[in-house]
SEDRENVEX-50060 format. One line per 10 residues: their letters; for each residue x, y, z of C-alpha. Coordinates in steps of 0.1 Angstrom, whole numbers, plus 2048, in hexadecimal, padded with zeros to 3 digits. Layout:
<martors>
A> X Y Z; ...
</martors>
This chain:
<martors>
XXXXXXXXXX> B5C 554 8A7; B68 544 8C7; B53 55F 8DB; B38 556 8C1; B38 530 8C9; B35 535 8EF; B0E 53B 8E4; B07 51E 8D3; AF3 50F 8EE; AE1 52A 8FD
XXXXXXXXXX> ABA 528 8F0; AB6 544 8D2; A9A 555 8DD; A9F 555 8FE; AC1 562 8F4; AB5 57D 8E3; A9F 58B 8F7; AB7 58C 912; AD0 59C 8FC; AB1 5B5 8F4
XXXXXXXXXX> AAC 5C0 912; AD3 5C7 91B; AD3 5DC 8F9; ACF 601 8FE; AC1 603 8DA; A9A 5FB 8E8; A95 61B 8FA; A9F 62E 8DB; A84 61E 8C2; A6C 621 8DF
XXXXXXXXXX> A73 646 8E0; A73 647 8BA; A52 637 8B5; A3F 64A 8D1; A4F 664 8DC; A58 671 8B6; A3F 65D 8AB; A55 656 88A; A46 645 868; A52 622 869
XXXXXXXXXX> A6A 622 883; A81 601 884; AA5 5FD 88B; AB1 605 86A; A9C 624 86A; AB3 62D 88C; AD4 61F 877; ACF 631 85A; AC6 652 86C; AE3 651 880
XXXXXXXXXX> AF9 64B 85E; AEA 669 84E; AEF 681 869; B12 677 878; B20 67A 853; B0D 696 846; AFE 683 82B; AE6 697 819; AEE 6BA 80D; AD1 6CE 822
XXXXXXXXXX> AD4 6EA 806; AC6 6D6 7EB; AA5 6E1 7E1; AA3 6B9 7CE; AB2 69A 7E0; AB3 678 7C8; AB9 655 7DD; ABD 631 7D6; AB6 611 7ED; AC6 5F5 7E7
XXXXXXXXXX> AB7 5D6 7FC; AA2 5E9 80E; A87 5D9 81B; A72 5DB 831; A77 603 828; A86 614 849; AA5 621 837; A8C 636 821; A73 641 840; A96 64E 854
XXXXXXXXXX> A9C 65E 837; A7D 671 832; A80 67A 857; AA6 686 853; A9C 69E 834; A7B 6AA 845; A8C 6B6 864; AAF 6C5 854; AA6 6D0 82E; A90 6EC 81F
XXXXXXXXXX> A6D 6E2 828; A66 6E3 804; A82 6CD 7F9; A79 6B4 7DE; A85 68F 7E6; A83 672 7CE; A8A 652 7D2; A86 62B 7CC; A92 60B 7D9; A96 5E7 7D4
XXXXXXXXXX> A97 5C9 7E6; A8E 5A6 7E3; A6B 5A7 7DA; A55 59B 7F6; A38 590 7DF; A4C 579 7CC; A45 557 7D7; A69 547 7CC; A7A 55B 7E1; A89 54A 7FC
XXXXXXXXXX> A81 55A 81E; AA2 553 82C; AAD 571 811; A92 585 814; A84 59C 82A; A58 597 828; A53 5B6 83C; A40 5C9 823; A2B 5E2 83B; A3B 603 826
XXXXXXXXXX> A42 5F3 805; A1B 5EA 802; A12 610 803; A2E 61D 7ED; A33 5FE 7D2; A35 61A 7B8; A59 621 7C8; A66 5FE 7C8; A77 5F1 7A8; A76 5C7 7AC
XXXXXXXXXX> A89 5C2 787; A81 5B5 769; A7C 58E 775; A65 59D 792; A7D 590 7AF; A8F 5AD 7BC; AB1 599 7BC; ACE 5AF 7B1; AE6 597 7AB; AD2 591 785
XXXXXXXXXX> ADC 5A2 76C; AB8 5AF 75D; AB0 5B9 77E; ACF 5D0 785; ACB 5DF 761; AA3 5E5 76B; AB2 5F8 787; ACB 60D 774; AB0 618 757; A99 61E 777
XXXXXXXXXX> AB4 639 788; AB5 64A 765; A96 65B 76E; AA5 66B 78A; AC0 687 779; AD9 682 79A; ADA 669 7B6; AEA 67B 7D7; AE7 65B 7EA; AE9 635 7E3
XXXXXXXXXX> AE3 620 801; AE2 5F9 807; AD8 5E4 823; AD8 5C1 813; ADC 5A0 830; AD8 578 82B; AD0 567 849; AEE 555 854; ADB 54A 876; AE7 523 873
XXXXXXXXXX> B07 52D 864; B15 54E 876; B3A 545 872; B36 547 84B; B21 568 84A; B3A 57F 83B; B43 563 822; B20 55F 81B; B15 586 814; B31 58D 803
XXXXXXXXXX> B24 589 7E0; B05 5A0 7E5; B18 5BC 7F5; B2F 5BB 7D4; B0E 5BC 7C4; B05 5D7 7D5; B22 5E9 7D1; B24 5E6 7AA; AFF 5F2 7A8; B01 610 7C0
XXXXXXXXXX> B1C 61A 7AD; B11 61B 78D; AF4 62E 79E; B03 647 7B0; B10 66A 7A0; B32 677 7A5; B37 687 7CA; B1F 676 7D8; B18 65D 7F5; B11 636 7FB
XXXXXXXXXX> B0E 627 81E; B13 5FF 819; B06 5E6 837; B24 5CA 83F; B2F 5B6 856; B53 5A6 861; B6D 5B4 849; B87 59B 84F; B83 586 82A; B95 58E 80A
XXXXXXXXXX> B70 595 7FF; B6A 5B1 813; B92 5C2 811; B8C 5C3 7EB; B69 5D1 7ED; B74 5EB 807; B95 5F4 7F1; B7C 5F7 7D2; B68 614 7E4; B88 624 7F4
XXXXXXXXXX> B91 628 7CF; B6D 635 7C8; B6A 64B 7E4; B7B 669 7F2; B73 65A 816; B6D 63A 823; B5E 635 84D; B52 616 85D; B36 61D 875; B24 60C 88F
XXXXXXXXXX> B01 61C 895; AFB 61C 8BD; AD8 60C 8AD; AE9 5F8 89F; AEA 5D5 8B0; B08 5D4 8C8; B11 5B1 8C9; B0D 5AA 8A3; B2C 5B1 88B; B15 5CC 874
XXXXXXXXXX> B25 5E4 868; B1B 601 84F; B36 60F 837; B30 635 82D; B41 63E 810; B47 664 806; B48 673 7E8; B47 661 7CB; B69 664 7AF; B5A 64E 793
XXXXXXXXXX> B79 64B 788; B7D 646 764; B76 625 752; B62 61C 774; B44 60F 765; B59 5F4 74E; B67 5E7 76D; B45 5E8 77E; B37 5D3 760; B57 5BA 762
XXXXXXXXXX> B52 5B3 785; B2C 5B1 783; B33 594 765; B4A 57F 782; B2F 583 798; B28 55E 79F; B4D 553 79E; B57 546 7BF; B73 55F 7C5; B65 57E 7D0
XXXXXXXXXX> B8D 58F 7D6; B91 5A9 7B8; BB4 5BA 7C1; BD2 5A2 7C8; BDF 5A7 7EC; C00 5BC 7DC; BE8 5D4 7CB; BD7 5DC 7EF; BEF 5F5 7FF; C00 5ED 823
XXXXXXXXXX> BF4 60D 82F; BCA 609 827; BCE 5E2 837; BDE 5F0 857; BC2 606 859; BAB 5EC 853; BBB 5D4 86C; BB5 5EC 886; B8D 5F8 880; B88 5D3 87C
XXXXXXXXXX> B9F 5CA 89F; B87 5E8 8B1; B66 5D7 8A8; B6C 5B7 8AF; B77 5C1 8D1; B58 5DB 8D6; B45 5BC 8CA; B50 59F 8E0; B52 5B4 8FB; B2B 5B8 8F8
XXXXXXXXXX> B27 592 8EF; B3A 58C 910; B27 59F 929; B07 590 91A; B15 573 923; B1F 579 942; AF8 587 94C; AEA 56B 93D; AC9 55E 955; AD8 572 96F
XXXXXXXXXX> AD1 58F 988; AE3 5A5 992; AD3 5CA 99F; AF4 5DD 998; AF9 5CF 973; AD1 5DA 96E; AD7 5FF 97E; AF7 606 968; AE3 5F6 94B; AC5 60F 950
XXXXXXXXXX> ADD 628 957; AED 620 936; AD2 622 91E; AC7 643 92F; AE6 64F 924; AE9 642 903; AC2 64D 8FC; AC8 672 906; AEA 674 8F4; ADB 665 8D2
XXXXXXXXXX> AC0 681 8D1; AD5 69E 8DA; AF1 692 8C4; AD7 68B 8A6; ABA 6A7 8B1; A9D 693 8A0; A7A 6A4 8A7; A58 696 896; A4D 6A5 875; A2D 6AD 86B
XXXXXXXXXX> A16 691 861; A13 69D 83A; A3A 69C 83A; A3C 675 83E; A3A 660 81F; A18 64B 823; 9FB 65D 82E; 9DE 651 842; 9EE 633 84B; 9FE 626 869
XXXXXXXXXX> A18 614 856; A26 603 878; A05 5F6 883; A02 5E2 863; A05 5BA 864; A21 5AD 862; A1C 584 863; A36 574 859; A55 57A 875; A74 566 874
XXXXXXXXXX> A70 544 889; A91 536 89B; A8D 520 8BA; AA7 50E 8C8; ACC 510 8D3; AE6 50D 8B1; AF4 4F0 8BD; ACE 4E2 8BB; AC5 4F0 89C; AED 4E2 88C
XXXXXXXXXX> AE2 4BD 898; AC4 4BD 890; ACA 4C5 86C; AE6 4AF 86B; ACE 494 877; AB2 49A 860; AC9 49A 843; AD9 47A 84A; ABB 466 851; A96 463 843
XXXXXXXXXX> A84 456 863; A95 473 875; A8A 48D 860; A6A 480 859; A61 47E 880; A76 4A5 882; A54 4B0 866; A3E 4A2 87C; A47 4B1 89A; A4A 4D4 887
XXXXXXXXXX> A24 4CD 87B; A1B 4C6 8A2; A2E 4E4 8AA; A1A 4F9 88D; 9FC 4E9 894; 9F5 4F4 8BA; A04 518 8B4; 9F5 520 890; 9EC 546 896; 9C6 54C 888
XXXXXXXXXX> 9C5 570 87A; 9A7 587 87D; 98E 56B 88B; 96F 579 879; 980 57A 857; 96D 566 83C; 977 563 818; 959 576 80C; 965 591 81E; 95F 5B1 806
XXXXXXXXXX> 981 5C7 7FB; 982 5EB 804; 98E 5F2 7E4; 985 5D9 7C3; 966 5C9 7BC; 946 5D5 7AA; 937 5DD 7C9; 954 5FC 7CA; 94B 605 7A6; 96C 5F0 799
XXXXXXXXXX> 968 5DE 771; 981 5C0 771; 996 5CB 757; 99C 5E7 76F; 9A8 5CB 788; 9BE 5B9 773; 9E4 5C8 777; 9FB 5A6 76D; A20 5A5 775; A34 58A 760
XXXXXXXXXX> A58 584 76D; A6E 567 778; A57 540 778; A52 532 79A; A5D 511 79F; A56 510 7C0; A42 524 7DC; A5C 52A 7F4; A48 54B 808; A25 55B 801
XXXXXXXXXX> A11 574 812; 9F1 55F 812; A02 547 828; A1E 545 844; A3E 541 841; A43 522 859; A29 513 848; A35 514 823; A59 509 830; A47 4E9 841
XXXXXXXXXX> A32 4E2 81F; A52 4EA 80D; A6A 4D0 822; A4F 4B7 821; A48 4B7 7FB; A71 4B8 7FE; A6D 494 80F; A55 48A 7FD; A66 48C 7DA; A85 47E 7E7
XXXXXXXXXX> A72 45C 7F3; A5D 459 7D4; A7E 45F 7C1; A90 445 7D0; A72 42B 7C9; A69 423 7EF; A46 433 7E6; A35 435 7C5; A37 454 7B7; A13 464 7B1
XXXXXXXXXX> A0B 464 78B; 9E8 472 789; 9DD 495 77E; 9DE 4AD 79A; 9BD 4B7 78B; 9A0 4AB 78B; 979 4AD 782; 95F 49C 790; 93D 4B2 78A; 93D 4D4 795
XXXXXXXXXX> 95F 4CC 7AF; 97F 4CF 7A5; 999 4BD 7BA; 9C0 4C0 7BA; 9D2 4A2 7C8; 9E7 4A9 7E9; 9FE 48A 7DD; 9FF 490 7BB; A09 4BD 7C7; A31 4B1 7CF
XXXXXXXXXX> A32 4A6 7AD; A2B 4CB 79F; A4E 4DA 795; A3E 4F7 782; A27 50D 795; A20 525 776; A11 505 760; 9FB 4FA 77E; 9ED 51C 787; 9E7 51E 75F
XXXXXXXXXX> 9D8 4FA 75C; 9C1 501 77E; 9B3 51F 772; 9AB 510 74E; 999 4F3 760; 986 50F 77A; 97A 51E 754; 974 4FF 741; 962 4F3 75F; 94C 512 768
XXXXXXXXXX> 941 515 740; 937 4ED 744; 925 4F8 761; 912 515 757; 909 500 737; 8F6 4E5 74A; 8E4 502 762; 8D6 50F 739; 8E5 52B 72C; 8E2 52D 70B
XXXXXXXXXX> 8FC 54C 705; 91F 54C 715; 918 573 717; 8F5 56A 729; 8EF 589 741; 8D5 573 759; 8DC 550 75F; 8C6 53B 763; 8C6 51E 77B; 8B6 4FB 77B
XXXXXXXXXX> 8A8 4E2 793; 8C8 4D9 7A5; 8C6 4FE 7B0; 8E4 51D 7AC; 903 513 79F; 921 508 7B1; 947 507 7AE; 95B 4F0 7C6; 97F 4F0 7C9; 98F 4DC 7DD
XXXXXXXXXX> 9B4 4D6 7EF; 9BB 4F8 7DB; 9DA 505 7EC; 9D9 52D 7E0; 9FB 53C 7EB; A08 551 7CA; 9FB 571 7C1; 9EE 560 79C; 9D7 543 7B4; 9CB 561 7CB
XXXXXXXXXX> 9C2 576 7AF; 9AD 55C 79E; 99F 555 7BD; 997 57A 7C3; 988 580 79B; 970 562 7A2; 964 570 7C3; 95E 592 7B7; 955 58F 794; 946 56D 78B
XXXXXXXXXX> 934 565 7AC; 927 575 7C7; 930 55F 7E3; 952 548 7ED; 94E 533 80A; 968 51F 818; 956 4FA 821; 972 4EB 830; 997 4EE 838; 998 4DE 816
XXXXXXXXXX> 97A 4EB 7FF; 972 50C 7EF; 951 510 7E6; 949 530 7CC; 927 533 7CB; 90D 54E 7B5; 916 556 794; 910 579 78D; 8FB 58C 778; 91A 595 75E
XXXXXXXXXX> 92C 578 76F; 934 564 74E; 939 584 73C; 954 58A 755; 961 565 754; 96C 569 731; 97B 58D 736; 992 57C 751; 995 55C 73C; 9A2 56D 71E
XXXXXXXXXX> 9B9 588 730; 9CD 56E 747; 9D4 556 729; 9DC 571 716; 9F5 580 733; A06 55D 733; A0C 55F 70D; A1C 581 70E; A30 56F 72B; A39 552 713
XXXXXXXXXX> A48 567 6F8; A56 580 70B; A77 58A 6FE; A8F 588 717; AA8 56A 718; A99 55F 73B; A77 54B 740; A5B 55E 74F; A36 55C 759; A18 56E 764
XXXXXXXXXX> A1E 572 790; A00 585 794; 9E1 595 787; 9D3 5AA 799; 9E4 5C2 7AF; 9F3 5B7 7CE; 9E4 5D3 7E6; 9C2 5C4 7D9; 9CC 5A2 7E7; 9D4 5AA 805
XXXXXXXXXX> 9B8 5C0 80B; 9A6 5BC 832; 992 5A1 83A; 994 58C 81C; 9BE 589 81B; 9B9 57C 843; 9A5 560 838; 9B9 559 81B; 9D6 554 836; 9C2 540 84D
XXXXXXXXXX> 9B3 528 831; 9D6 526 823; 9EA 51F 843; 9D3 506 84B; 9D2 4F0 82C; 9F6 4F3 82B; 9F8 4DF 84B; 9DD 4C8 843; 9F6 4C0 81D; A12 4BA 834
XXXXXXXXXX> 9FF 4A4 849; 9F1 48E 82A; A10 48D 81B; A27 485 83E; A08 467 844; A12 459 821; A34 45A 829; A2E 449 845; A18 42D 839; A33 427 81F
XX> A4C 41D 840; A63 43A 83C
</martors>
C-alpha cells in the first residue's frame, strides 16, 4: 500500500497508458489478434490460455469436454478455451459449455459490478444462464440454484472457471476486503458444479486477509493441488492473481457445508476456519507466495515510477528488447497456431469489430477524484456546480454514433417487411423489478450516471423542503401528444409501474385517436382518415433506456405505423397506421398486459416484472439501435440540464 499511494497524484489515464506501453503484454495480443488472428482475443483470453496450458488443464483424450464460467463476461475465458481444445484435442472432440455473469441487459445493474462488454455474449445468449431474477448476480440464492439445475444437463463438468472483479478504482487499499464475498461465492458455486478430479482456476488478488486464508485452506482441503499463478498477460503491476486448483476430493458431507456457508453469505465475517485449525505449515507457505508477489509487484510499480514522463534511450532499448523476449518465449512455450475458421464458436462474425460503447471513464489523479467526492458530499452548492461541470464536460465530447442513423431505420431481421408476424417477435423475460436505471444499452454509461446523480440531488432537496416536490402525473394527454414531465421523472421510484402506465396511455390514446379519424371496427383492416389528414402519435420527453420502453417503441414502429420520426431532441413522432396496424395494436396490447400478470403472480418469494419483450438482438439491430443511443444520450443531458436549472432557481 505505501508503494500504491506514491500514485495517487499521477493523472489516471495518462498513468495508464504510460504503464501500457512499459508492459510487455501489448505485443502479445497484437500477435494474437493478427498474426493468429484469434476469435475474441482480450487479455483474459491470453490469461486463461496460459492457465490451461502451463497446468495441463484439459484431458486432450477426451472425445467430450463439459465447462463452466463463472463471471465471465465479456467471454474471453470461453474463446481461449475453444482455441486451447481446437489446437491440442481430437478435431472431433465435443465441448459444451455455459457461463454466467452479471447480465449486461439488466438495467439495475450497477456498472461499477458489471462488465457491459457484450460483443460475444450477443451471438451466443443461448450459452449464458443470467438466473431466475434475470440479473446474473450469484451471490442470490435463485440465481445460484438456476445455475446448478442448469449444469445438470451437462453429465460431467471437467472444468469450472471464475473471473469475477468489482471495481475498486477509488478505493484500491480495500480491494481484497471488498471481493472477498464474491470469490466465496464463487467458490461455493464452482464447487457444487464441478465433478470429482477435476479442475477450477479462481481469479484473486492480495491474499493477506483472514478472508482469503480461509478460502484458500477450504480449496487445499478440496483439491489434491493448490498453485498461485501470475499469467505474464496478466497485468504486472496489479496484485491479480489466479488460483488453479487440481483435482477435485469432494470430500464427504461437502455439499452441507457448501450450503452452510452459502446461508452466512452476507454476514460480515467472511473467516470460516479459526486461526488454530489453519496448520503452521500451509500459512508458512502462504506467507512466502504472498512475500514473492508483492515484491515482483512493487518492483514493477517502482520502475514505472521511476520512468514516469521521462526519456531515457537505454531503458527504451532493454524495454523493446524485453517484450521481444517475452513474445517469442510465450509462443514457443505455449505453441498456439490459428484454427480453421469453422472451428471458432461464432461464425460469420467478426466478433472483435463489434461496438462496444460504453468503456469505463476515469479522469483525474485519486487524490482528485477522493476530494472531490468528499466535497460534493459535504456540500449542496459544491456538488451541484461538480453536475454541472460533468454536463459541460458530456456536453462538448457526447460521441454521435453512425451519423446517418435514423429511427425509421429498417431491422435486418424483424419486421413484416422480413416476413416476421408479431407474435413471432414477442419473447418477454420477467425477473428481478427495476427501481432504478443504473446502465442500458440504448444509452451511455456516463450519461445515465449524470441523470442518475442528478435525480440523486434532486430528491434530496425536494426532500428536505428547500424546493417543492413535483406532485403532478408524469403523464399526460393533451390531443394526440403525450407528454412525461422532466420534474415530475425524479419522483418515479418504480420503473416497472411507469413503463406499464406509459404504454396503457400510448393504447388508450391511439384507440381515442383512431376513433375520431372513423373507424367503425377496432379490427378495421383500412383506416380511414379525416380532414385533419393521417393520424399522428406524439411523444414527448420519452426517455427509452430499458429493454421493455425500446421494445414498445420498436412494436409501434414496425407493426402499427409505418413511420417514427424523431421531431426534436425531445419529441417522437409515429406517424402511418398500418393496414393491420390496429389489428396488431391489440395483439401487443393484450400480450404485454398479460406478460405483466404472469409477472405479478409469479410464484417465487421475490417480486418480479416483465424486462423485455422482444428479443434483445432485435433491439440492437443496425441502424435503428444507433439512433436509439443518440436520441437517448441526448435527452438525458437535456433532463439533467432541466432539472440542474430548477435546482438552481430554487438557490441551491
Amino acid at each position: 500500500n505505501e508503494v500504491k499511494n506514491r500514485l495517487n497524484d499521477f493523472e489516471i489515464s495518462d498513468w495508464h497508458q504510460h504503464t501500457r506501453r512499459r508492459s510487455s503484454l501489448l505485443p502479445i495480443l497484437n500477435a494474437l489478434r493478427y498474426r493468429i488472428r484469434a476469435e475474441f482475443v482480450t487479455q483474459a483470453f491470453a490469461k486463461l490460455y496460459e492457465c490451461v496450458s502451463a497446468y495441463e488443464l484439459i484431458n486432450t483424450d477426451l472425445k467430450q469436454l463439459y465447462s463452466v464460467h463463472l463471471c465471465e463476461a465479456p467471454g474471453a475465458f470461453v474463446t481461449g478455451l475453444n482455441h486451447y481444445i481446437r489446437l491440442n484435442c481430437a478435431p472431433r472432440t465435443q465441448w459444451n459449455w455455459f457461463a454466467c455473469t452479471l447480465n449486461p441487459y439488466y438495467e439495475g445493474n450497477c456498472p461499477g459490478n458489471m462488465i457491459p462488454d457484450d460483443r460475444f455474449i450477443l451471438h451466443t445468449l443461448d450459452s449464458w444462464c443470467f438466473g431466475a431474477d434475470g440479473t446474473g448476480d450469484i451471490m442470490v440464492r435463485e440465481n445460484r440454484n438456476a445455475i446448478i439445475r442448469r449444469r445438470q444437463r451437462f453429465p460431467t463438468v471437467h472444468l469450472v472457471t471464475a473471473d469475477g472483479s468489482i471495481d475498486c478504482l477509488n478505493v484500491p487499499e480495500e480491494q481484497e476486503e471488498r471481493v472477498a464475498k464474491l470469490h466465496l461465492a464463487e467458490t461455493v458455486l464452482a464447487l457444487s458444479l464441478l465433478s470429482p478430479g477435476q479442475h477450477f482456476v479462481l481469479k484473486m488478488f492480495t491474499l493477506f486477509e483472514h478472508s482469503s486464508v480461509s478460502l484458500l485452506y477450504l480449496l487445499n482441503l478440496c483439491f489434491d493441488e493448490l498453485h498461485v499463478f501470475k499469467p505474464c498477460t496478466s497485468k504486472p503491476g496489479n496484485s491479480e492473481v489466479y488460483i488453479v486448483a487440481k483435482y477435485y476430493r469432494q470430500p464427504a458431507g461437502i455439499d452441507q457445508y457448501l450450503e452452510r456457508i452459502y446461508t452466512n453469505l452476507q454476514n460480515d465475517s467472511n473467516a470460516m476456519f479459526a486461526q488454530s485449525c489453519v496448520p503452521e505449515t500451509f500459512l508458512e507457505q502462504l506467507r512466502l507466495c504472498t512475500t514473492h508477489f508483492v515484491r515482483w509487484q512493487t518492483d514493477v510499480i517502482e520502475s514505472n515510477i521511476r520512468f514516469y514522463r521521462t526519456s531515457d534511450p537505454l531503458e527504451d532499448q532493454r524495454l523493446s528488447l524485453f517484450k521481444q523476449t517475452i513474445m517469442e518465449m510465450f509462443f514457443d512455450r505455449y505453441h498456439i497456431t490459428p484454427i480453421r475458421h469453422n472451428e471458432r464458436i461464432v461464425h460469420g462474425v467478426k466478433v472483435s469489430e463489434g461496438p462496444n460503447i460504453n468503456q469505463k471513464e476515469s479522469r483525474g489523479t485519486f487524490n482528485e477524484r477522493v476530494q472531490l467526492a468528499a466535497a460534493t458530499d459535504a456540500n449542496l452548492a459544491e456538488r451541484l456546480r461538480s453536475l454541472h461541470d460533468r454536463l459541460d464536460y458530456l456536453t462538448l465530447t457526447r460521441q454521435i454514433f453512425q451519423h446517418e442513423a435514423v429511427l425509421n431505420d429498417t431491422p435486418s431481421r424483424g419486421g413484416p417487411e422480413n416476413g416476421c408476424t408479431v407474435q413471432h417477435e414477442l419473447a418477454f423475460a420477467i425477473g428481478k423489478p427495476i427501481e432504478r436505471i443504473k446502465s442500458s444499452k440504448f444509452a451511455l454509461i456516463t450519461c445515465v450516471r449524470l441523470l442518475n446523480d442528478t435525480i440523486e440531488l434532486y430528491r434530496t432537496v425536494s426532500e428536505s423542503g428547500a424546493m417543492p416536490c413535483a406532485t403532478n402525473d408524469p403523464i399526460t394527454v393533451t390531443g394526440n401528444t403525450i407528454s412525461i414531465a422532466i420534474n415530475a421523472y425524479p419522483s418515479i421510484t418504480n420503473i416497472a409501474h411507469h413503463e406499464k402506465e406509459l404504454f396503457r396511455t400510448i393504447v388508450r390514446t391511439l384507440f381515442q385517436l383512431i376513433q375520431q379519424n372513423c373507424i367503425t371496427s377496432p379490427l378495421d383492416h383500412s383506416p380511414a382518415t379525416n380532414a385533419d389528414g393521417p393520424l399522428e402519435l406524439i411523444v414527448e420527453n420519452w426517455l427509452p433506456l430499458t429493454q421493455v420502453s425500446v421494445g414498445i417503441l420498436y412494436l409501434l414502429k414496425l407493426y402499427v405505423f409505418k413511420e417514427l420520426e424523431a421531431l426534436s431532441p425531445t419529441r417522437l413522432a409515429f406517424r402511418n397506421l398500418r393496414k393491420s396496424g390496429v389489428t396488431h395494436l391489440v395483439a401487443i396490447h393484450d400480450a404485454v398486459l398479460k406478460a405483466y400478470a404472469k409477472a405479478a403472480n409469479a410464484p417465487d418469494a421475490a417480486a418480479k416484472s416483465v424486462l423485455a419483450i422482444v428479443p434483445i438482438a432485435s433491439l440492437l439491430d443496425g441502424g435503428f439501435h444507433y439512433a436509439m443511443l443518440n436520441y437517448n444520450n441526448a435527452l438525458c443531458l437535456m433532463y439533467c440540464a432541466r432539472l440542474l436549472e430548477e435546482l438552481k432557481m430554487g438557490n441551491v
